[in-house]
FIZA-324789 format. One record per residue (C-alpha): x, y, z. Coordinates in steps of 0.2 Angstrom, whole numbers, padded with zeros to 4 digits, always signed. Example, Ala and Ser with C-alpha at 12.3 -4.5 7.8 and 13.67 -1.06 7.14 Angstrom:
2
+0062-0022+0039+0068-0005+0036
This chain:
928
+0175+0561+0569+0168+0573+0582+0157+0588+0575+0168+0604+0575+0164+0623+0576+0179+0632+0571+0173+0649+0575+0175+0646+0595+0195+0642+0589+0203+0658+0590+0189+0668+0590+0187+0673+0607+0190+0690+0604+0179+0692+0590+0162+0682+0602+0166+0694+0618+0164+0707+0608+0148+0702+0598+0141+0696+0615+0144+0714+0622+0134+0720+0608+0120+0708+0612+0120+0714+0627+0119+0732+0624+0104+0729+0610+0095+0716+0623+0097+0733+0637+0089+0743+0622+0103+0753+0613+0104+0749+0593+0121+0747+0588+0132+0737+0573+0149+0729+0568+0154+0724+0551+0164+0709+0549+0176+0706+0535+0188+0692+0529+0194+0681+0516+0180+0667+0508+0182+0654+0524+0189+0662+0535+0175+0660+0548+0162+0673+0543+0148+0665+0540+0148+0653+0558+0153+0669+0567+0137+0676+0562+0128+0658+0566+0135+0657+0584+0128+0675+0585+0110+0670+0578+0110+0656+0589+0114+0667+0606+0102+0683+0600+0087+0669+0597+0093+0662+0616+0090+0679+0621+0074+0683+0613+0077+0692+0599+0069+0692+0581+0082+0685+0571+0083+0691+0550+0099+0681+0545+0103+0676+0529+0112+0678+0512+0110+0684+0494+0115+0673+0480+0129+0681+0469+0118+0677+0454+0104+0688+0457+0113+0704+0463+0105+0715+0450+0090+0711+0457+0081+0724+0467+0076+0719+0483+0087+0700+0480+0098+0701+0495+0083+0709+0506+0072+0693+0501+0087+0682+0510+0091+0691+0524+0073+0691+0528+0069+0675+0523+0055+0681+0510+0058+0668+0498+0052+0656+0508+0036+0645+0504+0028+0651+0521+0037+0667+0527+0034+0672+0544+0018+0679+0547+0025+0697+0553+0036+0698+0534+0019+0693+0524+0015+0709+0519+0032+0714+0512+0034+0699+0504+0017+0701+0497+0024+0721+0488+0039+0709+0483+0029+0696+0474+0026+0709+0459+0005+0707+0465-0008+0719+0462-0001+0732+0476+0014+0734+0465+0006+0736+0450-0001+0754+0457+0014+0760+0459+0023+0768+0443+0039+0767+0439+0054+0760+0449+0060+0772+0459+0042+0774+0466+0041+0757+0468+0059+0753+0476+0054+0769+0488+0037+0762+0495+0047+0743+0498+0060+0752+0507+0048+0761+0517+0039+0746+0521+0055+0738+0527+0059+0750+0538+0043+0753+0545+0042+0731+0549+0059+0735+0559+0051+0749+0570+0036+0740+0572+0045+0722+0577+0059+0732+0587+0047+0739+0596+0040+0722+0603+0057+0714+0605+0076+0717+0600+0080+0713+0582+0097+0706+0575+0100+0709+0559+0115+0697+0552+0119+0699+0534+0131+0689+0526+0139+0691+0511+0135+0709+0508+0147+0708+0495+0133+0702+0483+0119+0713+0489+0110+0723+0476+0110+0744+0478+0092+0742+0482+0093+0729+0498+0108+0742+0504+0097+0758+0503+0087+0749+0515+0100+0743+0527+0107+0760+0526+0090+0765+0531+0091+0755+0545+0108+0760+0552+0103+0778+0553+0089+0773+0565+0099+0763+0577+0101+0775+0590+0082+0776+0591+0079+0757+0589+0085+0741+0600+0095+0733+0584+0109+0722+0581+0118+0725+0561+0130+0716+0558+0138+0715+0541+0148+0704+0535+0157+0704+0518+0174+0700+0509+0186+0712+0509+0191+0718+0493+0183+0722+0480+0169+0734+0489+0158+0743+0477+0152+0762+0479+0134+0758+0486+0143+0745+0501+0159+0755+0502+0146+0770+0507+0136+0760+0519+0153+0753+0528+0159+0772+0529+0145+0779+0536+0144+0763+0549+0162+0767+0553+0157+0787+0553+0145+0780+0567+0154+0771+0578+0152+0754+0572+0165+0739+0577+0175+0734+0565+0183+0715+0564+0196+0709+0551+0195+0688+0554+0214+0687+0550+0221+0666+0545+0221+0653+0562+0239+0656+0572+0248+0639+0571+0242+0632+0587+0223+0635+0585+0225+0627+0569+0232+0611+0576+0218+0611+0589+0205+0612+0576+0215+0599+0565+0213+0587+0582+0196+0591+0584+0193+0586+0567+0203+0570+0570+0198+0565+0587+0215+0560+0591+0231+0572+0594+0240+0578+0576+0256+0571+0570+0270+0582+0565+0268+0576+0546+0252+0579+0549+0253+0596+0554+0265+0599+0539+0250+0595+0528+0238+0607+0537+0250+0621+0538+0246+0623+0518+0228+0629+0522+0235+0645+0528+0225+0646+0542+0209+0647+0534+0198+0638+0546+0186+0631+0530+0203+0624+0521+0208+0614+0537+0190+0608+0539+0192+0599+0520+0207+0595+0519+0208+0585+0535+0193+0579+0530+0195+0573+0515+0215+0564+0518+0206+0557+0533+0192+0549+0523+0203+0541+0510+0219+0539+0521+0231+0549+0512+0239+0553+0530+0243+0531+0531+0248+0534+0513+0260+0549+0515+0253+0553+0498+0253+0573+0495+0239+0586+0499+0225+0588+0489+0221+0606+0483+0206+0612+0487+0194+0609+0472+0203+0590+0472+0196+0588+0490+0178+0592+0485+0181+0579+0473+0185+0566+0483+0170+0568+0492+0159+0568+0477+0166+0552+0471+0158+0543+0487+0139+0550+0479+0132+0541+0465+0134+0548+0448+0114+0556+0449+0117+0565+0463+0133+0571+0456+0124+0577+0441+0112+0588+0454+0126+0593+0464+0135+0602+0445+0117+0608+0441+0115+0617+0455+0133+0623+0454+0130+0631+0439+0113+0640+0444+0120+0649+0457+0122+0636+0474+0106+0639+0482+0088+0633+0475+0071+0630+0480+0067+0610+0479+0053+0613+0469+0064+0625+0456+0077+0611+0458+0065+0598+0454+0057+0608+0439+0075+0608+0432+0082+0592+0435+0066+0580+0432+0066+0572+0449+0050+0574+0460+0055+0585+0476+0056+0568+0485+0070+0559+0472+0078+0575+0474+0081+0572+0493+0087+0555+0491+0098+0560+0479+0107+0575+0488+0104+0564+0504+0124+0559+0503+0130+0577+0499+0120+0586+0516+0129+0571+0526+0146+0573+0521+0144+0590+0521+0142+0597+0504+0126+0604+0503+0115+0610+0519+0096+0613+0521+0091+0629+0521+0073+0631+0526+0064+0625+0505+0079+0628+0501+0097+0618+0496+0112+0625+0496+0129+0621+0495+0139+0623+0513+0150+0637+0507+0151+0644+0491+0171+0639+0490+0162+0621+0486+0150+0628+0473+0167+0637+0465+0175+0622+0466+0163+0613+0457+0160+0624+0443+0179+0625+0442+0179+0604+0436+0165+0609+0421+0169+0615+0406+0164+0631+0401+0154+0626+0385+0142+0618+0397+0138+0631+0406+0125+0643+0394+0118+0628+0388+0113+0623+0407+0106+0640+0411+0095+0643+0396+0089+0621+0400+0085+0627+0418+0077+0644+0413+0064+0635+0399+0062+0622+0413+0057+0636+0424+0046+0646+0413+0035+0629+0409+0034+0626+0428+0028+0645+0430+0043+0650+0442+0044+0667+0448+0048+0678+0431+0064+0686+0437+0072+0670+0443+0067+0664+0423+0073+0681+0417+0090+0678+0425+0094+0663+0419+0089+0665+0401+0097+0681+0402+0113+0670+0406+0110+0659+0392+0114+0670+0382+0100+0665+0368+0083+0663+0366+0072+0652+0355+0053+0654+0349+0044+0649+0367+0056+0656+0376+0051+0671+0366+0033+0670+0369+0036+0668+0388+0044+0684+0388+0031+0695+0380+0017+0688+0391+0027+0688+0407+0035+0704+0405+0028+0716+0414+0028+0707+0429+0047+0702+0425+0045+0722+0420+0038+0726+0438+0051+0716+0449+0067+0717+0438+0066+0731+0426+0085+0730+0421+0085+0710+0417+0068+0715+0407+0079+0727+0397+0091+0714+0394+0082+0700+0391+0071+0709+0379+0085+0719+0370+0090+0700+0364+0074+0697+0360+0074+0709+0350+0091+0705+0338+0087+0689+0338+0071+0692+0329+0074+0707+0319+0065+0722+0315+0051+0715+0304+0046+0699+0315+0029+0698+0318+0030+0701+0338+0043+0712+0333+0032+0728+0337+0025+0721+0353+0044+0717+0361+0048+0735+0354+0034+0742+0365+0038+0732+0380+0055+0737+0380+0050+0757+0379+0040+0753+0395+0054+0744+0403+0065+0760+0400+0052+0770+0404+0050+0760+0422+0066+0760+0424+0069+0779+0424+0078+0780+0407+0072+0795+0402+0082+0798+0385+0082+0780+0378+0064+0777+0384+0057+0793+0370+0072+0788+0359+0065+0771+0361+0048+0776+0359+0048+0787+0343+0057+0772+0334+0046+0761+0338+0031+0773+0333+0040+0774+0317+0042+0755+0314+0024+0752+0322+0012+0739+0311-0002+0737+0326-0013+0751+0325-0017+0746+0344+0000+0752+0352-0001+0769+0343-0007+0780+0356+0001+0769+0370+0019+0774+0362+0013+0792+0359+0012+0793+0377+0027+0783+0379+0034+0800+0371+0026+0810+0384+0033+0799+0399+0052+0797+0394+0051+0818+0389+0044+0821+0409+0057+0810+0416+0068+0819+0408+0061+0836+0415+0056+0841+0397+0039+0848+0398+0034+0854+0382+0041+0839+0373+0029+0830+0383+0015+0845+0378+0020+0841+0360+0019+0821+0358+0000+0824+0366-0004+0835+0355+0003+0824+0338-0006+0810+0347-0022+0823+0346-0020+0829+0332-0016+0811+0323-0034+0805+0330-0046+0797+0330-0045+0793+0347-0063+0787+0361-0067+0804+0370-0060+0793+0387-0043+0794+0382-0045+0810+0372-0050+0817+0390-0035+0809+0398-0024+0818+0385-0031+0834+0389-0030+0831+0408-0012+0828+0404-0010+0843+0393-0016+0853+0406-0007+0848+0419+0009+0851+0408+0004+0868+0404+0004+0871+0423+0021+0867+0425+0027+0878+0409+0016+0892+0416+0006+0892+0399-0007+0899+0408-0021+0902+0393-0014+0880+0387-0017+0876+0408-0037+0884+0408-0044+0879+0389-0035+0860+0393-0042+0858+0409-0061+0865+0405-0058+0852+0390-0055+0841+0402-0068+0843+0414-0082+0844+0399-0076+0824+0392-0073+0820+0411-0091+0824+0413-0096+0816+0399-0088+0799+0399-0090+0799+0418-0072+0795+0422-0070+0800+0438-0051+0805+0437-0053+0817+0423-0066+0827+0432-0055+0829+0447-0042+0832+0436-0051+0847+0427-0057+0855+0443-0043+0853+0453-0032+0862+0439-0046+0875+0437-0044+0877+0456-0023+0880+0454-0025+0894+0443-0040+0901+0455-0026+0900+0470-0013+0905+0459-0024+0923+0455-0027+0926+0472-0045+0918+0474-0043+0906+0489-0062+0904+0491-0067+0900+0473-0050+0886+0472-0056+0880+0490-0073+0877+0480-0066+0866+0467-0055+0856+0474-0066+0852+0486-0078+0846+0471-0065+0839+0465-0061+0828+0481-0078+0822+0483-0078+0817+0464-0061+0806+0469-0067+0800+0484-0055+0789+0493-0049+0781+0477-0030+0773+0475-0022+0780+0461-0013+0770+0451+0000+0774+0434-0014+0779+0423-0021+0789+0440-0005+0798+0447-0006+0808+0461-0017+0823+0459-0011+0831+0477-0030+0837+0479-0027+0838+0496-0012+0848+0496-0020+0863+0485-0037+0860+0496-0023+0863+0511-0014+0878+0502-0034+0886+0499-0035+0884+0519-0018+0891+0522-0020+0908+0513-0040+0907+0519-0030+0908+0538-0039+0891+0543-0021+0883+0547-0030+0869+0559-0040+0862+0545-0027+0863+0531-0016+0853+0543-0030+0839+0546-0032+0840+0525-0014+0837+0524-0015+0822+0538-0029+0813+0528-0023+0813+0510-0004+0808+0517-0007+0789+0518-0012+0789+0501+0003+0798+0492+0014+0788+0504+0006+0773+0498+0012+0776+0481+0026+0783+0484+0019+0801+0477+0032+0813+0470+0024+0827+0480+0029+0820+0496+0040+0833+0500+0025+0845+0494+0018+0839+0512+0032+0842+0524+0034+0860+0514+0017+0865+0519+0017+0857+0536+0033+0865+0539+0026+0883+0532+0011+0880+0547+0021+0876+0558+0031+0889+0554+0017+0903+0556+0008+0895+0570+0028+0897+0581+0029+0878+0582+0048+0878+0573+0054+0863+0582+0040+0854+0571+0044+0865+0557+0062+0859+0557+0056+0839+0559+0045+0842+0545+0058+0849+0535+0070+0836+0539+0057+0822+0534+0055+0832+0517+0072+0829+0513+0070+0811+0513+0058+0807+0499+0062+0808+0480+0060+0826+0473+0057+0828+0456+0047+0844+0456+0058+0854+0468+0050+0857+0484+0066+0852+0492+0072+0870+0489+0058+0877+0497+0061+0870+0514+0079+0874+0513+0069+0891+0511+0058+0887+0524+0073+0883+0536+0083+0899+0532+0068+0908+0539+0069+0898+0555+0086+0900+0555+0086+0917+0555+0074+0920+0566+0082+0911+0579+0099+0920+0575+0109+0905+0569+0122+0904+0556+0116+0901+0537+0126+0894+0523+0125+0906+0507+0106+0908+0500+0102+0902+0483+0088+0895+0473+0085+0884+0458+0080+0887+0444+0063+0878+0443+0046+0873+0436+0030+0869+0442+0020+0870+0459+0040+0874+0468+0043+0887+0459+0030+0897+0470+0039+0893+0483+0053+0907+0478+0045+0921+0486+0051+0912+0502+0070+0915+0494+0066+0933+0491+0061+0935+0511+0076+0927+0516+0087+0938+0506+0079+0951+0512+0081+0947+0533+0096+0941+0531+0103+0957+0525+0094+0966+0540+0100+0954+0552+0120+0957+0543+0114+0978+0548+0108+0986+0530+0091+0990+0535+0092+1001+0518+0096+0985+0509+0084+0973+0515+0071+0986+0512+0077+0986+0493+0076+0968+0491+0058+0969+0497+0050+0981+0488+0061+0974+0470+0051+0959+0477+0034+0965+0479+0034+0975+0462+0041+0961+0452+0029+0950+0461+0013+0959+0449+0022+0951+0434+0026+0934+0440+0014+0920+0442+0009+0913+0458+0019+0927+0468+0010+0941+0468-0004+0930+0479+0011+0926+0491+0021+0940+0493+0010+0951+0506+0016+0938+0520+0032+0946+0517+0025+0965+0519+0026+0965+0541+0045+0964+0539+0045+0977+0524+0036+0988+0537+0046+0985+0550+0061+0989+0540+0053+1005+0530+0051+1012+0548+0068+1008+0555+0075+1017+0538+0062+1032+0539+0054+1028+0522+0035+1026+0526+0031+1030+0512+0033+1015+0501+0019+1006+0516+0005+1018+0505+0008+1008+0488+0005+0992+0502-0012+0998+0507-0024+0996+0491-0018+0978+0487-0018+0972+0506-0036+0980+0507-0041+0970+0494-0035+0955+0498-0044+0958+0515-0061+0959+0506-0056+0942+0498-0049+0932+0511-0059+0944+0527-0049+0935+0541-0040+0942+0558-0025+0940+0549-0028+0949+0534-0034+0963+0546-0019+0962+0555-0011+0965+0539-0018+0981+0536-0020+0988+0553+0001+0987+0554+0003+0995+0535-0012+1009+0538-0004+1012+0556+0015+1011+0549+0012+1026+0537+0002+1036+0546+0014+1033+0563-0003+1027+0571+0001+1018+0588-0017+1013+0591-0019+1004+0573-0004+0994+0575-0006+0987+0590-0024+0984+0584-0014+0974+0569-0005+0964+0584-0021+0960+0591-0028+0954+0575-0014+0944+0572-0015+0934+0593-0032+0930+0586-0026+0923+0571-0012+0911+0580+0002+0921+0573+0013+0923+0586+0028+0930+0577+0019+0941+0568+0009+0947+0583+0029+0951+0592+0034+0961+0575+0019+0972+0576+0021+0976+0594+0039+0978+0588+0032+0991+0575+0021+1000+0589+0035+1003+0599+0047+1010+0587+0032+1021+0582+0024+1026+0597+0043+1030+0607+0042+1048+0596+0028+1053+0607+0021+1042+0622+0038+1032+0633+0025+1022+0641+0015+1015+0628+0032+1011+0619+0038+1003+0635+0022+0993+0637+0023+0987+0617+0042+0983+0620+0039+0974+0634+0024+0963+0624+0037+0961+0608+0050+0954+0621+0039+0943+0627+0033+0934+0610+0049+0933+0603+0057+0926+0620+0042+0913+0617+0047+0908+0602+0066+0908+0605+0065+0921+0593+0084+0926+0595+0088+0938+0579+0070+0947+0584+0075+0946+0602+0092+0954+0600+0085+0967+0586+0071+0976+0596+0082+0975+0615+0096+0985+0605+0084+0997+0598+0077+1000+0614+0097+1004+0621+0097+1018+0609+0082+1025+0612+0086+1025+0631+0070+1016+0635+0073+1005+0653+0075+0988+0648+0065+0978+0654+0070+0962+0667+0072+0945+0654+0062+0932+0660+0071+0913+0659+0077+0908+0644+0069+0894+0637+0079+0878+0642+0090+0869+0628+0093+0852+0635+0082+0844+0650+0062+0840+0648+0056+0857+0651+0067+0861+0631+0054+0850+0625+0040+0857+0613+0024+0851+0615+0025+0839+0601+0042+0833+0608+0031+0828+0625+0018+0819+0617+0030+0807+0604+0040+0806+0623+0025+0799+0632+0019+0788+0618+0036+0780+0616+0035+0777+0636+0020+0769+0629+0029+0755+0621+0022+0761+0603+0033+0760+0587+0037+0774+0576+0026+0770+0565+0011+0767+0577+0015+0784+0586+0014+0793+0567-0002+0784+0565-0008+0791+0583-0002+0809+0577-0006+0809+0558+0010+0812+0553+0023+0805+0543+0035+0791+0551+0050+0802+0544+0044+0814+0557+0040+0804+0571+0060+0799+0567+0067+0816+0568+0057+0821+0582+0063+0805+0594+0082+0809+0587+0078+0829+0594+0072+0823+0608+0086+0811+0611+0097+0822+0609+0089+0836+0622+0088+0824+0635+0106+0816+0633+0098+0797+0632+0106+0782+0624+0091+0772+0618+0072+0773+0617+0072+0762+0634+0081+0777+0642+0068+0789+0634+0054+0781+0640+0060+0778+0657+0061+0799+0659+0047+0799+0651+0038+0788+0664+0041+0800+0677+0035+0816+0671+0019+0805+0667+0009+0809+0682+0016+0829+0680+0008+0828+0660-0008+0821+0665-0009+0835+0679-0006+0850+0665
């Protein structure tokens, strides 16, 4: 028979249009299709002819398929489509398939959410870094079967298409589509993506295929026969091939179904290799040789001699270390001839054969799992491979070990141990409430004196996943108080005790747990305890309004830590983010962004949960220094990452101010309820409430809402060291509705928070509320000078703002000269809402106007920020994403909205497109 390729039958449409997408990526614009259809209706060798023609072309080709069997598998379906479960994967994939192997990087990282954050990352980050070198098709087959986690990352991927030269292309059945693919296909759709339904062969394409197959034209009995496959390109392919093999067309003797035509062709093997072909049927139609060989008893050389037959008559295929059945209609088929009661007992065979061959232990977990018992080895695998199995599968570990578990009953001797490991698969897992549940029961059944502190903090952990604090506060301090316990983990205990206390605001609980902290630290010379201690004695420093003395401990507390990875008994202090803070309210706003830039790697590395702590205070520099394109690319990065102490809400916070400033529409203003480091973030809420009402025209209002503010701020922790950076718009607005006297009550605390903190700034500060209740001119504009020192450009505009409207009761000409400055400032900042304010006061008070300079352009090169230019020409540059965040110190989430702003202001189509513009204004840069 000549070899056939059914896809280029009646599929003409369906290639041009995959070849103009090759073409557009190979050009340099990202772009997808998904492709759907019945099982063998010509999927799969649609997507081959496309891998062929992409790697003609030059591109890096990741094409593959998960295995049904493994879809609740993180990470399953990734590990085919990238080929990592491959004996030798390709040298530019080793390091993700290294964070997959469940290794000693994995192990740092706590929990899975953490965990499934930082391999997603990882992901993405490989396709900017490979797309950045050559185009990249991705073609995933069977998407069907992909597990949530390996479509968080392809949804990842999609987002970044317009900025990347990538082909995706997913293919999958039609019905049923679960919630995570149906959202991923929605959003493809919401995009753009093409969309192709392979619909049955027409009668005439089918009868060309069925010649093909024959060599030799096609009778009309013959056609008769064929016209029973429907059109389903795969059917035709086996059913000719199978009458034709055993001459059932001389015969006239009746169609076989489907299953009886894989049969046939299985009665041509010898029985052995039939017995292969049913084993590997029943664990899921595609295996590693040397798993295949662990299971079967055949050396991996038997093994090829045996399935020999089945790869030549087209049963099985090669598949890199792999075998796998040619489509999974065969494997179906297959399992469809064995009876039920056969298949259990061959899963929980294959999974013993595994564990003694020391397979990877979530492909043993899933088989086991599926046998559906477990007997006394099998047992002792699982308690000294589970937290491996733990690390890679949490879900099957749950499983597996609540069968354990009821197999062996409550009073077993490993009963306590299998009890304890399944608190800490819940508790990986993210199951809050059944992993304390889990844990106090098992405390209460506990024989082994060992685990007993281990499930106290058990308790602890499921209490904070669930966002319970002071249950957490109160299984330490049972576990303290039950005793004895070695002064190292008795220090741990207090360190955590401490840091719990901070989050409840149990401030006198926060100081006497962190001194204890610091005193066992010291003396057991753990290193993380100490750091601990003084970082949290620095908090509650920053939190009463002493930057200086908090900068002084956390910057012990740094040099005690060093450059140390933390780990799940090490998580993330965030001592850089409060050593950043310190600097922030000590007005060094250069330095606390290169502390930020230096302890970002780290928390990114373990996928910190203060991630968003990071953009929030990048975004709150920018925000002062009147970079508010970065601001709003910081803030859009923030919202990326896992939030489970609220920080999010302060940069919505964060973004309302910019919002506002620039006069743009703002959905309604609210803020959580929270705890811990976010909830000093509020006062941020309480300033936008109050411009926002001045900008709607209650002056009288807005002044209300800031002075409820400041006076509640005395009695609320952390705000009362925040609230003065709201006090230049109270002045602004006490003036505008003639009450200066409320800026004398402002005096004594801004006075004294100068001689703490005794920077241009804090000056400033003074200057504008000394000068804006005595309607002194000369002080505020000193103020606005103060704060041009400082780098507050917005703050400089508001106070020449506030010297004009003070100054127009006496002198015209200085009011017009401080006008004039305030116009300036805010047309520098795009300040809009500031803009518009201050040019309508000076209508009413009849002072000339004075000529606008150019607005700042919106679209073009020249409506680029700074920032914007430098990502520009690095990109012309030919670096990556995550090369150009490496150059820049900044997080790859905001070198991704940055290149998607500045796409979008210079109207371009691809990073090719970009980097040509940018090319040209090279020379013009390098000049400036």
């Amino acid at each position: 028979m000549a070899p056939t390729n059914a896809v280029v039958l009646g599929r003409d449409e369906e290639i041009r249009a995959l070849d103009s997408l090759i073409n557009a990526v190979a050009d340099g614009n990202g772009t997808a299709a998904q492709l759907s259809g019945e099982p063998g209706i010509g999927k799969s060798t649609l997507l081959q002819r496309a891998a062929d023609e992409c790697r003609r072309r030059g591109f890096l080709v990741l094409h593959g398929s998960p295995e049904a069997m493994e879809s609740d598998t993180p990470f399953a379906a990734l590990t085919g489509y990238f080929g990592l479960d491959r004996i030798r994967p390709a040298p530019e994939l080793a390091d993700l398939a290294e964070l997959l192997s469940a290794g000693e990087r994995h192990g740092r990282i706590p929990g899975a959410a953490r965990w499934e954050y930082v391999v997603t990352e990882s992901a993405v980050e490989l396709i900017e870094k490979q797309a950045a070198r050559q185009p990249v098709a991705l073609l995933l087959d069977d998407m069907h079967w992909a597990d949530s986690a390996s479509l968080v990352v392809v949804h990842r991927i999609a987002r970044l298409l317009r900025q990347l030269p990538v082909l995706l292309v997913c293919a999958h059945r039609p019905v049923p589509v679960g919630p995570e693919l149906g959202c991923l296909l929605h959003g493809l759709a919401g995009d753009g993506a093409l969309t192709m339904r392979l619909e049955p062969l027409s009668p005439g394409t089918a009868a060309e295929l069925t010649e093909r197959i024959l060599a030799e034209p096609a009778t009309e009995a013959v056609l008769e026969l064929v016209a029973g496959a429907a059109g389903n390109p795969f059917y035709i392919e086996e059913l000719v091939s199978s009458l034709n093999e055993t001459g059932g067309w001389a015969t006239g003797a009746a169609p076989p179904s489907f299953t009886e035509a894989v049969h046939r062709k299985l009665d041509f093997l010898p029985s052995r290799s039939r017995d292969v072909l049913r084993m590997m049927a029943v664990l899921g139609g595609r295996i590693a040789i040397q798993e295949l060989s662990a299971v079967s008893g055949h050396s991996p050389l038997e093994l090829w001699n045996l399935v020999r037959d089945a790869v030549d008559n087209g049963l099985l295929v090669e598949d890199g270390d792999r075998i796998a059945f040619r489509h999974d209609l065969i494997r179906q088929a297959m399992m469809a001839a064995l009876p039920e009661t056969l298949w259990q007992p061959m899963l929980l065979e294959a999974g013993r054969a595994l564990a003694k061959a020391g397979a990877p232990a979530h492909r043993v977990a899933q088989y086991l799992l599926a046998g559906g018992t477990l007997d006394s080895a099998s047992i002792d695998w699982l308690i000294g491979s589970a937290i491996t199995l733990i690390r890679r599968s949490a879900e099957t570990a749950i499983g597996l070990l609540t069968m354990a578990r009821a197999q062996l009953g409550a009073t077993s001797a490993r009963a306590d141990m299998l009890r304890f490991l399944h608190v800490i698969a819940l508790q990986w897992a993210g199951h809050g409430a059944d992993a304390e549940a889990a844990a106090r029961a098992a405390l209460a059944q506990n024989r082994t004196p060992a685990l007993t502190a281990q499930l106290r903090w058990s308790i602890a952990r499921g209490c904070l996943l669930q966002g319970n604090a002071r249950g957490a506060t109160e299984a330490i301090e049972e576990a303290i108080s039950a005793g004895p316990l070695d002064p190292a983990e008795l220090g741990r205990m207090h360190a955590a005790l401490a840091q719990y206390s901070f989050i409840l605001g149990n401030v006198e609980g926060w100081t006497r747990n962190a001194e204890a902290a610091l005193r066992l630290g010291e003396q057991t010379g753990d290193p993380y305890v100490v750091a601990a201690g003084q970082h949290l004695l620095g908090s509650r420093k920053l939190e009463t309004g002493d930057p200086a003395g908090a900068l002084t401990l956390v910057t012990v507390a740094r040099s005690i830590w060093g450059d140390q990875e933390f780990g799940p008994d090490t998580d993330d202090l965030g001592i850089q983010l409060l050593q950043a803070n310190c600097l922030l309210e000590l007005d060094r706003l250069d330095a606390a962004e290169q502390c930020l830039r230096e302890g970002l790697p780290a928390s990114e590395a373990c996928a910190s949960p203060a991630l968003p702590w990071y953009s929030a205070i990048s975004a709150r520099i920018a925000y002062e220094q009147g970079r508010w394109e970065d601001g709003l690319a910081e803030i859009q990065a923030g919202h990326e990452s896992a939030d489970p102490f609220g920080h999010q809400a302060a940069l919505r916070m964060q973004e309302a101010l910019i919002r506002i400033h620039r006069d743009e529409s703002l959905a309604p203003l609210c803020f959580p309820v929270v705890v811990g480091p976010a909830h000093y973030y509020e006062y941020l809420y309480r300033w936008a409430l109050a411009l926002e009402a001045e900008r709607a025209g209650s002056p009288e209002t807005a002044l209300a809402l800031h002075l409820a503010h400041t006076r509640q701020a005395t009695d609320e922790r952390g705000q009362a060291a925040l609230v003065h950076h709201t006090w230049v718009d109270l002045a602004r607005v006490a003036i505008i509705a003639d009450d200066r006297g409320v800026l004398d009550e402002l005096v004594p605390p801004a006075r004294d928070w100068q001689r703490r903190c005794p920077t241009p700034v804090k000056s400033g500060l003074v200057a504008v509320l000394r000068g804006g209740a005595a309607g002194d001119p000369e002080l505020l504009a000193a103020g606005a000078r103060d704060f041009q020192d400082g780098g507050r450009p917005l703050l400089a505009g508001q106070a020449w703002e506030i010297t004009a409207y003070v100054a127009a009761a006496d002198i015209k000409a200085d009011a017009l000269a401080a006008f004039g400055k305030a116009v300036s400032a805010f047309q520098e900042l795009d300040a809009r809402w500031d803009l518009r304010r201050v040019e309508q006061w000076a209508r009413r008070s009849g002072l000339r106007r004075q000529r606008r300079s150019a607005k700042r352009p919106t679209t073009g090169w020249d409506s680029l920020t700074p920032t914007e230019v430098r990502v520009a020409l690095l990109v012309a540059e030919g670096l990556s994403n995550p090369d150009i965040a490496s150059r820049l110190k900044v997080s790859r989430r905001t070198i991704q909205s940055h290149i998607s702003s500045v796409l979008a202001k210079l109207d371009c189509r691809s990073r090719v497109e970009l980097a040509v513009i940018a090319s040209k204004h090279r020379p013009q840069q390098a000049e400036g």
